[in-house]
Every structure is written in C-alpha cells, then in structure tokens.
PDB file of N, CA, C and O in Angstrom, chain B, residues numbered from 101:
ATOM      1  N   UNK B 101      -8.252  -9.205  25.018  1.00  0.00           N
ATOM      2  CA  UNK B 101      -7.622  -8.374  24.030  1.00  0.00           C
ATOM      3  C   UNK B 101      -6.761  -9.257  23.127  1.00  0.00           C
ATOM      4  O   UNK B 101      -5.975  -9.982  23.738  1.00  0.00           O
ATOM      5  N   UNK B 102      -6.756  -9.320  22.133  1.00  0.00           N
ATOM      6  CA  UNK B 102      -6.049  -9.432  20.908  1.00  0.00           C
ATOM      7  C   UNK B 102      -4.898  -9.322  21.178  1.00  0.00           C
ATOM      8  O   UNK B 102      -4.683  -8.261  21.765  1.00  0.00           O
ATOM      9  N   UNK B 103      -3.504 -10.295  20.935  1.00  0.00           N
ATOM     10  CA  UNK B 103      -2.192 -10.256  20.703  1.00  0.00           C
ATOM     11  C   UNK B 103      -1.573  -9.083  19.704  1.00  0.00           C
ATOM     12  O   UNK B 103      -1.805  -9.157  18.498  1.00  0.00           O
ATOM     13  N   UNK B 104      -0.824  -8.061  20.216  1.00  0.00           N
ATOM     14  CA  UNK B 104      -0.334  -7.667  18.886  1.00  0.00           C
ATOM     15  C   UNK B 104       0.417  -8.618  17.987  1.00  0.00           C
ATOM     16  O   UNK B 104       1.358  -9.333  18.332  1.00  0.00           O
ATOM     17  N   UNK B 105      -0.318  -8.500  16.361  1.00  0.00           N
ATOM     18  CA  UNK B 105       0.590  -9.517  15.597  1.00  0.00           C
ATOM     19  C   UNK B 105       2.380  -8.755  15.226  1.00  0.00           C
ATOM     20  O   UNK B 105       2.840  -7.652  14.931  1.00  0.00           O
ATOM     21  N   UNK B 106       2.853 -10.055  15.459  1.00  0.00           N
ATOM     22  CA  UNK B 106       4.433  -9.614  14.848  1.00  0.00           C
ATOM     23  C   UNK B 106       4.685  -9.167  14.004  1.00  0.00           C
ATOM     24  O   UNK B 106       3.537  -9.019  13.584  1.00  0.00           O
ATOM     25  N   UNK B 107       5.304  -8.740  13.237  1.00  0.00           N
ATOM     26  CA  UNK B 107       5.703  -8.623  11.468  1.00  0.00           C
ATOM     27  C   UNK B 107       6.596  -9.784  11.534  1.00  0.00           C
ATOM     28  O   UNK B 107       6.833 -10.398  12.574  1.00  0.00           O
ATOM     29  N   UNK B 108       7.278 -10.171   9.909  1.00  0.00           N
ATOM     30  CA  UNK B 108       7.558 -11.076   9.376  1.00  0.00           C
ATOM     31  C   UNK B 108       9.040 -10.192   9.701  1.00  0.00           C
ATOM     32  O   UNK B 108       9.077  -8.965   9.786  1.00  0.00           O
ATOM     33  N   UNK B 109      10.412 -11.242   9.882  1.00  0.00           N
ATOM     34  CA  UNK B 109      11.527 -10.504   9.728  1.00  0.00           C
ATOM     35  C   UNK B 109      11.519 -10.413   8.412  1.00  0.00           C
ATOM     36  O   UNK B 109      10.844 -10.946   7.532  1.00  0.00           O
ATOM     37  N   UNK B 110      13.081  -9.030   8.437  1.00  0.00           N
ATOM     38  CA  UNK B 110      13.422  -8.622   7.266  1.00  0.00           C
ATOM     39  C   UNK B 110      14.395  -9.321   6.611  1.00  0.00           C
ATOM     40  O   UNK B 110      15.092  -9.612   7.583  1.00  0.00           O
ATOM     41  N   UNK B 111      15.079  -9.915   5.452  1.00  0.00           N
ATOM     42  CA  UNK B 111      16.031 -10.519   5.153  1.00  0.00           C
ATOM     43  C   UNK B 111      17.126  -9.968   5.849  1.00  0.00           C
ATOM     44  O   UNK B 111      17.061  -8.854   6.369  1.00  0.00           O
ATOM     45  N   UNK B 112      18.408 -10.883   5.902  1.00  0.00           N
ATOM     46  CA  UNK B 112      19.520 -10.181   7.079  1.00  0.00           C
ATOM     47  C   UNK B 112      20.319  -9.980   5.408  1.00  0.00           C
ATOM     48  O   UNK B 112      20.994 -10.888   4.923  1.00  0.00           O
ATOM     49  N   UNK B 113      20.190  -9.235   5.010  1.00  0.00           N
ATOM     50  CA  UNK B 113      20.563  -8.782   3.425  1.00  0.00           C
ATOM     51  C   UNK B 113      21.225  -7.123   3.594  1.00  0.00           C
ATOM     52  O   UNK B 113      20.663  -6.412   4.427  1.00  0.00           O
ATOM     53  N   UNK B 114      22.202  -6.632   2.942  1.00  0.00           N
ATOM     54  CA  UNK B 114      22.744  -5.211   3.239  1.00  0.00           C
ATOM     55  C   UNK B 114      22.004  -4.534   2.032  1.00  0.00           C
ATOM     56  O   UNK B 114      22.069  -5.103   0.941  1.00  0.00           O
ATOM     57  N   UNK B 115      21.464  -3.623   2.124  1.00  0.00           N
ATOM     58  CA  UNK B 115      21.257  -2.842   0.582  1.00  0.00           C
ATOM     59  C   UNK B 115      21.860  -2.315  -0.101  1.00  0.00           C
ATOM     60  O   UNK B 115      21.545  -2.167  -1.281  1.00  0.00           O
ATOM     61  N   UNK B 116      23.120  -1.779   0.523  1.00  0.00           N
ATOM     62  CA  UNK B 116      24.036  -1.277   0.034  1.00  0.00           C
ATOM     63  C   UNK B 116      24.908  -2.421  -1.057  1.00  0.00           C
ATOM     64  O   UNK B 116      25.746  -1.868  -1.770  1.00  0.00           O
ATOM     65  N   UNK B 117      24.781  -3.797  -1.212  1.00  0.00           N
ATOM     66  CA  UNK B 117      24.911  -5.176  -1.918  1.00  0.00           C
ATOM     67  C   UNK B 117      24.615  -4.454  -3.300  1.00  0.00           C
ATOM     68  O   UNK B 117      25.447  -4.608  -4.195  1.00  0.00           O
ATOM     69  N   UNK B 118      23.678  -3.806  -3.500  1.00  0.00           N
ATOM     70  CA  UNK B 118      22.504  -4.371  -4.914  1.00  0.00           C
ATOM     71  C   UNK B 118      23.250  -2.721  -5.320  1.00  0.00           C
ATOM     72  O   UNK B 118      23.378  -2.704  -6.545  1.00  0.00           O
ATOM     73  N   UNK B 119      23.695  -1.554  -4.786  1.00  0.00           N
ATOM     74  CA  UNK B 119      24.469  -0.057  -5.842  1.00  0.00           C
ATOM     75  C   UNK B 119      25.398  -0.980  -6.650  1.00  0.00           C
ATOM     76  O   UNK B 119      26.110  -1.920  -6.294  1.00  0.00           O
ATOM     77  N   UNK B 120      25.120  -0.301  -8.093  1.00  0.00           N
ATOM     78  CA  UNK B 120      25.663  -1.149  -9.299  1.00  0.00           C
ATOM     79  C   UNK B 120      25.438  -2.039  -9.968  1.00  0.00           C
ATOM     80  O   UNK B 120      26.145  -2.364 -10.922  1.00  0.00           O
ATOM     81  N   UNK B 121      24.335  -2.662  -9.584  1.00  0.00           N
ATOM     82  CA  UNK B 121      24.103  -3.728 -10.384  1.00  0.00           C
ATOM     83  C   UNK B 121      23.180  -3.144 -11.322  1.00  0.00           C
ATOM     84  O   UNK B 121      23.010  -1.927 -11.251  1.00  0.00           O
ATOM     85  N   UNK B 122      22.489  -3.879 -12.282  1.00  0.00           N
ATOM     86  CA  UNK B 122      21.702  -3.208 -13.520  1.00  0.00           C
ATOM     87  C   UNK B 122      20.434  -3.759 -12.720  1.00  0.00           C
ATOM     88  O   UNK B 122      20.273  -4.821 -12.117  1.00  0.00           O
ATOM     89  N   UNK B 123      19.503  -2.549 -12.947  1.00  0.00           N
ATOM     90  CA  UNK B 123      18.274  -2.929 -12.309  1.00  0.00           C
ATOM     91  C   UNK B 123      17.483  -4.003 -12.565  1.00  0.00           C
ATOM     92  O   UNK B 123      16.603  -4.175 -11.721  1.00  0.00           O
ATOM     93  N   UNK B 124      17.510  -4.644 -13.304  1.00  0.00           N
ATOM     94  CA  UNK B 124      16.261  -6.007 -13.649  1.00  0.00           C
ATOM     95  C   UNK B 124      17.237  -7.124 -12.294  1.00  0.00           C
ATOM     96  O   UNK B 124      16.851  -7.718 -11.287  1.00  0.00           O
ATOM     97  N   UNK B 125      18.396  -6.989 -12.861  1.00  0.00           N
ATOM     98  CA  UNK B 125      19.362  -8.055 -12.348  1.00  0.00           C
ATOM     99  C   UNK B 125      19.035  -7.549 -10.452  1.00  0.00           C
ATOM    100  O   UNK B 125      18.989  -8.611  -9.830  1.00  0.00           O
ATOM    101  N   UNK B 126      18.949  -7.070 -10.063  1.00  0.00           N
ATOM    102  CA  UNK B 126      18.927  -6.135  -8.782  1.00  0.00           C
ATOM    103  C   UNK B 126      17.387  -6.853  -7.942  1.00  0.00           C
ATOM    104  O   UNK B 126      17.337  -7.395  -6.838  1.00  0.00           O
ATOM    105  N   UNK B 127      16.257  -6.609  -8.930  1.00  0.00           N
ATOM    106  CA  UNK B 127      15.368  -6.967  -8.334  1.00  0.00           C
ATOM    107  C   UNK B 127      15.032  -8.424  -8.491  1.00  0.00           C
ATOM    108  O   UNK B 127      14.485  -8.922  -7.507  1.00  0.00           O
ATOM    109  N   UNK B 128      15.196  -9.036  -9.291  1.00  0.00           N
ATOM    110  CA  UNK B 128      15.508 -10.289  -9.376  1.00  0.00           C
ATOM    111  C   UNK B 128      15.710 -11.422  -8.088  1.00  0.00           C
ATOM    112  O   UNK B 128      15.075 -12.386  -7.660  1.00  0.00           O
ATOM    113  N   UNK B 129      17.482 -10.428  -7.603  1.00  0.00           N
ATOM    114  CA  UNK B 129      18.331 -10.679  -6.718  1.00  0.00           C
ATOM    115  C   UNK B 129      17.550 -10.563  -5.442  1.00  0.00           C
ATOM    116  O   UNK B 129      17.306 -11.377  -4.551  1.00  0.00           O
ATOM    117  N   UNK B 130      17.253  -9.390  -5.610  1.00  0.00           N
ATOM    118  CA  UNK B 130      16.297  -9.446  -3.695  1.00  0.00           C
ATOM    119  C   UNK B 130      15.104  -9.832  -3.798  1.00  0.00           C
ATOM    120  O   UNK B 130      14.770  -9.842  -2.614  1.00  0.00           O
ATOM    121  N   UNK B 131      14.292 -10.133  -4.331  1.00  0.00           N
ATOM    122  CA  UNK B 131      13.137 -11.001  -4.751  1.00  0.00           C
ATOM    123  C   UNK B 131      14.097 -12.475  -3.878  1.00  0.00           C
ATOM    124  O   UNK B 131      13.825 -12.887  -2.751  1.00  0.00           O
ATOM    125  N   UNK B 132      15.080 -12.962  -4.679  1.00  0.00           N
ATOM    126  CA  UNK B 132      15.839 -14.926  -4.213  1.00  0.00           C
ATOM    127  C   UNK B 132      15.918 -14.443  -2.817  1.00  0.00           C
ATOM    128  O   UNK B 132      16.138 -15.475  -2.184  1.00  0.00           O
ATOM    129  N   UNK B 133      15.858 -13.326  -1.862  1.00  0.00           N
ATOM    130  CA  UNK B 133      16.575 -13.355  -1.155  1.00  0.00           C
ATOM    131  C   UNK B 133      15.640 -13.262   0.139  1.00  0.00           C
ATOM    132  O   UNK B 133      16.034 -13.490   1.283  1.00  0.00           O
ATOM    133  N   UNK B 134      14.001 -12.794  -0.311  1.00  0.00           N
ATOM    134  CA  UNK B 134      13.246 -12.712   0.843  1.00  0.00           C
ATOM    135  C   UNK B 134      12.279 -11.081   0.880  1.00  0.00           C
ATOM    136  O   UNK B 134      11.309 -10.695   1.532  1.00  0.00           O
ATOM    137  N   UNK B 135      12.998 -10.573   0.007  1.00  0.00           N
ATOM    138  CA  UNK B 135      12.078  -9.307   0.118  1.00  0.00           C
ATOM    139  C   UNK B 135      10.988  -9.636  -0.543  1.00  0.00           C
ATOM    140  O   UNK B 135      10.919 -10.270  -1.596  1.00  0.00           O
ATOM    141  N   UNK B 136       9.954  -9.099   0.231  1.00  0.00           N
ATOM    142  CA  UNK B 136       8.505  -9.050  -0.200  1.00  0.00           C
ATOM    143  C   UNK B 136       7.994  -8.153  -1.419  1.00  0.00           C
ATOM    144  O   UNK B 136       7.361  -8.457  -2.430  1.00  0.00           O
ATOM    145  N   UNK B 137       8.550  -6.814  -0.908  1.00  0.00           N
ATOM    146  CA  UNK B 137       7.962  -5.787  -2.009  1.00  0.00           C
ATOM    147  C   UNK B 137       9.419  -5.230  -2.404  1.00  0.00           C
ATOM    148  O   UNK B 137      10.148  -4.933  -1.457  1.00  0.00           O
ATOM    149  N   UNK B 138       9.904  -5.063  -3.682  1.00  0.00           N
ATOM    150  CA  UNK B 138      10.648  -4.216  -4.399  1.00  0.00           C
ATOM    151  C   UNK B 138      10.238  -3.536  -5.101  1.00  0.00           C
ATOM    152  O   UNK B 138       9.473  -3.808  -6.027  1.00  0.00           O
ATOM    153  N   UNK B 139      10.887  -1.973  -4.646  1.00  0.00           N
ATOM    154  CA  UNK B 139      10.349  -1.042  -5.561  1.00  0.00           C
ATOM    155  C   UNK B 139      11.263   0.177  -5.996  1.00  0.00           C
ATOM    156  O   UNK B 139      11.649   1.162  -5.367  1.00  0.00           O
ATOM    157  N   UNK B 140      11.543  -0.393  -7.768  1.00  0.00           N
ATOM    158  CA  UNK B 140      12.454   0.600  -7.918  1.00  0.00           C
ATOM    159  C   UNK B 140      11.637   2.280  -8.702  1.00  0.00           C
ATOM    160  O   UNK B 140      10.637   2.542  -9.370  1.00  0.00           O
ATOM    161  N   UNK B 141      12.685   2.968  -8.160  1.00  0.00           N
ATOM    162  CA  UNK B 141      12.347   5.184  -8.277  1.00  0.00           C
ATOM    163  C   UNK B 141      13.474   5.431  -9.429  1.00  0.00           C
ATOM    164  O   UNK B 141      14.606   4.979  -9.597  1.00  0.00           O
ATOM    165  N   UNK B 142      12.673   6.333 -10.130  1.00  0.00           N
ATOM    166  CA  UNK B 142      14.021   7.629 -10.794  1.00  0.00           C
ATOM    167  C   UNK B 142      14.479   8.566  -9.644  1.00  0.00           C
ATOM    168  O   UNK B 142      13.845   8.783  -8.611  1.00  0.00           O
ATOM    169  N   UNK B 143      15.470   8.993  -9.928  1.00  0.00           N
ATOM    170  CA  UNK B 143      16.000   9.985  -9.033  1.00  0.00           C
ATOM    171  C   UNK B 143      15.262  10.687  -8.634  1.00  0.00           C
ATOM    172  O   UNK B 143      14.627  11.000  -9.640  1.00  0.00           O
ATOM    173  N   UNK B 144      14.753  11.327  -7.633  1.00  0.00           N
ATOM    174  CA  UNK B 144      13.854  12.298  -7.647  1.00  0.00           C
ATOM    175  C   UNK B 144      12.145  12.131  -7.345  1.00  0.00           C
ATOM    176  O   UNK B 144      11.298  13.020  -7.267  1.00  0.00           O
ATOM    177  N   UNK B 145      12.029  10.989  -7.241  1.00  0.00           N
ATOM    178  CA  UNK B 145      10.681  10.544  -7.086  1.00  0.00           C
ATOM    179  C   UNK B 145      10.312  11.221  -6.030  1.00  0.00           C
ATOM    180  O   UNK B 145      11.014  11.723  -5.152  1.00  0.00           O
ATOM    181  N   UNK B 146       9.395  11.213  -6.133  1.00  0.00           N
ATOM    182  CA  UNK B 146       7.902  11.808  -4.877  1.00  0.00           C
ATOM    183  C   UNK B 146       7.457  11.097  -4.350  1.00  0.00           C
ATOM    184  O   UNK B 146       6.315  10.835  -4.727  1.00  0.00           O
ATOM    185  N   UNK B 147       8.064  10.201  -3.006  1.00  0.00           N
ATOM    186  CA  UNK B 147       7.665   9.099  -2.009  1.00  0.00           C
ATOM    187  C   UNK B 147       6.758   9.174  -0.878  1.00  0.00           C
ATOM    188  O   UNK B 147       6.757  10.148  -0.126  1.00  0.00           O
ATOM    189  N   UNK B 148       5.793   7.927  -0.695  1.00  0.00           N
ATOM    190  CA  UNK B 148       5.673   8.441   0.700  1.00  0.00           C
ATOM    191  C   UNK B 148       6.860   8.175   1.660  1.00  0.00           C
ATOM    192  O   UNK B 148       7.596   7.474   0.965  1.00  0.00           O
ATOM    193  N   UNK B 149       7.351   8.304   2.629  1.00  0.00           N
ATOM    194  CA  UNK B 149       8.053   7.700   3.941  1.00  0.00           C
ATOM    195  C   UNK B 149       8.126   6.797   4.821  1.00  0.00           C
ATOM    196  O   UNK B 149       9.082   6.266   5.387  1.00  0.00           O
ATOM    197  N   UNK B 150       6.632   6.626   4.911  1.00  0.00           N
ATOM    198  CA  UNK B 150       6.325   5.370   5.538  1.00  0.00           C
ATOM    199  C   UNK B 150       7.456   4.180   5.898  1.00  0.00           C
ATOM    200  O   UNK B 150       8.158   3.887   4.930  1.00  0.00           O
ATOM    201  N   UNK B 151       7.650   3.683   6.742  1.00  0.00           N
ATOM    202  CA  UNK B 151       8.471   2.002   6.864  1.00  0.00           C
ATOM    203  C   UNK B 151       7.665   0.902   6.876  1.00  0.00           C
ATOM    204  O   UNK B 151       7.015   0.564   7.865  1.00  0.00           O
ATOM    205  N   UNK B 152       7.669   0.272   5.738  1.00  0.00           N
ATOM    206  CA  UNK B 152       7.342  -1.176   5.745  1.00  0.00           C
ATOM    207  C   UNK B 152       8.262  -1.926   5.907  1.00  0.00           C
ATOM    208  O   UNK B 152       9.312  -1.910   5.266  1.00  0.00           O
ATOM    209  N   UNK B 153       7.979  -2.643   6.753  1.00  0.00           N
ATOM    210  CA  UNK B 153       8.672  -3.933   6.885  1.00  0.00           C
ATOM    211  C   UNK B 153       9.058  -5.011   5.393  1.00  0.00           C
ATOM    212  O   UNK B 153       8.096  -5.235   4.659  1.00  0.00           O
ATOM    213  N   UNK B 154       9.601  -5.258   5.235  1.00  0.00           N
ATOM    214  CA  UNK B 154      10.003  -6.289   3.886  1.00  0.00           C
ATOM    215  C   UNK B 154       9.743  -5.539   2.571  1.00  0.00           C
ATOM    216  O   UNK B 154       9.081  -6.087   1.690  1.00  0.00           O
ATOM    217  N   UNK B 155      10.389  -3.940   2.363  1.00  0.00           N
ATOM    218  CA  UNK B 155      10.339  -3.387   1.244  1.00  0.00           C
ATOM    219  C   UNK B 155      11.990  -2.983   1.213  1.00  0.00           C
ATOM    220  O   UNK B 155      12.679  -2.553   2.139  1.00  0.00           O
ATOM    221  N   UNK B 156      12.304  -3.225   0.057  1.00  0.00           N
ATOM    222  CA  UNK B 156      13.508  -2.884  -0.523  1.00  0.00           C
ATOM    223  C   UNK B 156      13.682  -1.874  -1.527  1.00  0.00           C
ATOM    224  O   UNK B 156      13.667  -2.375  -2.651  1.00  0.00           O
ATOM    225  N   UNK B 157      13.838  -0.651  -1.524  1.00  0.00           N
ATOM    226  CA  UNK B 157      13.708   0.512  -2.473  1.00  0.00           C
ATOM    227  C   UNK B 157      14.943   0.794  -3.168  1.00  0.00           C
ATOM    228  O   UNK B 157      15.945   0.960  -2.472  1.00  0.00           O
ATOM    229  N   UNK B 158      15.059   0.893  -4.683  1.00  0.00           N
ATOM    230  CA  UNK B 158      16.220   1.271  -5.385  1.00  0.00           C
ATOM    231  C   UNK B 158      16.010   2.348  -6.024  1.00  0.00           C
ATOM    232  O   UNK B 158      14.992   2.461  -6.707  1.00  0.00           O
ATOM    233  N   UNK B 159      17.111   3.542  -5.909  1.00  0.00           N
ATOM    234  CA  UNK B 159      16.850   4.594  -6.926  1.00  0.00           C
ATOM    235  C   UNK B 159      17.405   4.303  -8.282  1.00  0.00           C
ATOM    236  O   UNK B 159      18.592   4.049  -8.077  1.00  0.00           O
ATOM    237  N   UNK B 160      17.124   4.194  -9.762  1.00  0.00           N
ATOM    238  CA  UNK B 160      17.768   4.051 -10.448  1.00  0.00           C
ATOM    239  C   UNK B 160      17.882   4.506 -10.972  1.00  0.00           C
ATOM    240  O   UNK B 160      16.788   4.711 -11.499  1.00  0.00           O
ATOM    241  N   UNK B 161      19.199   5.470 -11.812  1.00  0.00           N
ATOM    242  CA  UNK B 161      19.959   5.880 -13.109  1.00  0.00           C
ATOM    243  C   UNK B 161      20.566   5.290 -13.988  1.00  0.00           C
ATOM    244  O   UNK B 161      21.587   4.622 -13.820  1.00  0.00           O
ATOM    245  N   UNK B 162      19.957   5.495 -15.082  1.00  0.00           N
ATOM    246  CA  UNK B 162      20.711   5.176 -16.753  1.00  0.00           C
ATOM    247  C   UNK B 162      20.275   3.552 -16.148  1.00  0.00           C
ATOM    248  O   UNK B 162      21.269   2.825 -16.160  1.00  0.00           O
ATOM    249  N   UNK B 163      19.535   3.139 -15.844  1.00  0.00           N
ATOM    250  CA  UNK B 163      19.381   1.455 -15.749  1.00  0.00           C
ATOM    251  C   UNK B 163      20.230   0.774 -14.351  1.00  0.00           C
ATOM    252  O   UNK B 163      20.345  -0.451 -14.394  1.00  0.00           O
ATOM    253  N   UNK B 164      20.673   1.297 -13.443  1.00  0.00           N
ATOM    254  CA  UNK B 164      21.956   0.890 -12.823  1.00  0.00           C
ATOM    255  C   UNK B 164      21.025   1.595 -11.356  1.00  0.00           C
ATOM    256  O   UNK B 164      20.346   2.619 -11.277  1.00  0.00           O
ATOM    257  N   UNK B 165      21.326   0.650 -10.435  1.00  0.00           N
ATOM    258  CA  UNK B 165      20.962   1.159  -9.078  1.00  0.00           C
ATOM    259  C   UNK B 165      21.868   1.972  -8.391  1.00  0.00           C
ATOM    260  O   UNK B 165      23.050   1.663  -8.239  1.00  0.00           O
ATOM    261  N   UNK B 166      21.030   3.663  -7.697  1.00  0.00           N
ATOM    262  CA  UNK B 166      22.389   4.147  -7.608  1.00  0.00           C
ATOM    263  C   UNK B 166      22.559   4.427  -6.212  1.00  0.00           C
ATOM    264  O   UNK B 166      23.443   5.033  -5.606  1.00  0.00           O
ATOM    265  N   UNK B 167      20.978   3.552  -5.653  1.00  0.00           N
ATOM    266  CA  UNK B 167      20.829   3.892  -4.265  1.00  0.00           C
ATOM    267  C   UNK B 167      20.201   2.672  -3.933  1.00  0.00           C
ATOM    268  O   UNK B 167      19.803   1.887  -4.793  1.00  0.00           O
ATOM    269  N   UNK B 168      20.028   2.362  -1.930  1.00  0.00           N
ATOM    270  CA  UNK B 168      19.144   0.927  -2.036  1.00  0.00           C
ATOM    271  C   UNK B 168      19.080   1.239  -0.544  1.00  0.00           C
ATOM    272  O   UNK B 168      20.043   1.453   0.192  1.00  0.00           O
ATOM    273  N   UNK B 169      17.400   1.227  -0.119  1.00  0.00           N
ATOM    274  CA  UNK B 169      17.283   1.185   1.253  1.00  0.00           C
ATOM    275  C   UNK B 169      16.377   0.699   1.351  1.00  0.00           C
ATOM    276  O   UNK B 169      15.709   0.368   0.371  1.00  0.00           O
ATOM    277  N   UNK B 170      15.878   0.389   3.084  1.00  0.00           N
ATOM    278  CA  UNK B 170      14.975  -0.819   3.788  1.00  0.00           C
ATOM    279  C   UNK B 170      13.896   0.361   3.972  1.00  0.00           C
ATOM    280  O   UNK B 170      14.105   1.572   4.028  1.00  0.00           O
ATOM    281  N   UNK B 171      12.504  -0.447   4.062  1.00  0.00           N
ATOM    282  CA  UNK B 171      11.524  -0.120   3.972  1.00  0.00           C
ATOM    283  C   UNK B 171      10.662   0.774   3.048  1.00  0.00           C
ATOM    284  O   UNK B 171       9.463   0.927   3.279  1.00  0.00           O
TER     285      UNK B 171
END
C-alpha cells in the first residue's frame, strides 16, 4: 500500500496580519510569505468550504481587506 502523502505546511503567518491593508499590497504580502493560493472575495461571495491547505482568503471592501482566513 501506498504511503499517505503529507501536505506541505502552512506558513506560521496570522491572517488576521493582512485586515487593513489595501488589497494588491495584501496579496503581494502573503504570496513573500509562503502561501500558495490567494484568493481575494467581495463581501458576500458564494464559496465553496472546502480546506485547502496553503490558501489564504481575503474578503475585500472599498479595496481594503476586511477579513482574512486559512484555507
């Protein structure tokens, strides 16, 4: 039988870091830092739920992150 493969860790990064910053500047930032996939929402988006490992999600208003969570 086949090893289950590991996942890759997640950056040891807080998300709560990146509320306030202006979004270009935001993804930029967690891009230097190890996240794999960034993906910023309008308020209100229609997500799946899923947890990926090495995704960093920002909600953004008026240009400005107003939310930031893992997977």
């Amino acid at each position: 039988m086949a090893p289950i493969p590991t996942p890759p860790a997640e950056p040891q990064d807080s998300p709560d870091g990146y509320v306030g910053l202006d979004a270009p500047s935001a993804e930029r930032l967690a891009r230097e830092r190890g996240w794999s996939t960034v993906r910023s929402l309008p308020p209100g988006a229609i997500i799946t739920m899923e947890y990926r490992v090495g995704r960093l999600n920002f909600e953004v208003r008026e240009g400005r992150v107003a939310r930031a969570w893992k997977g």
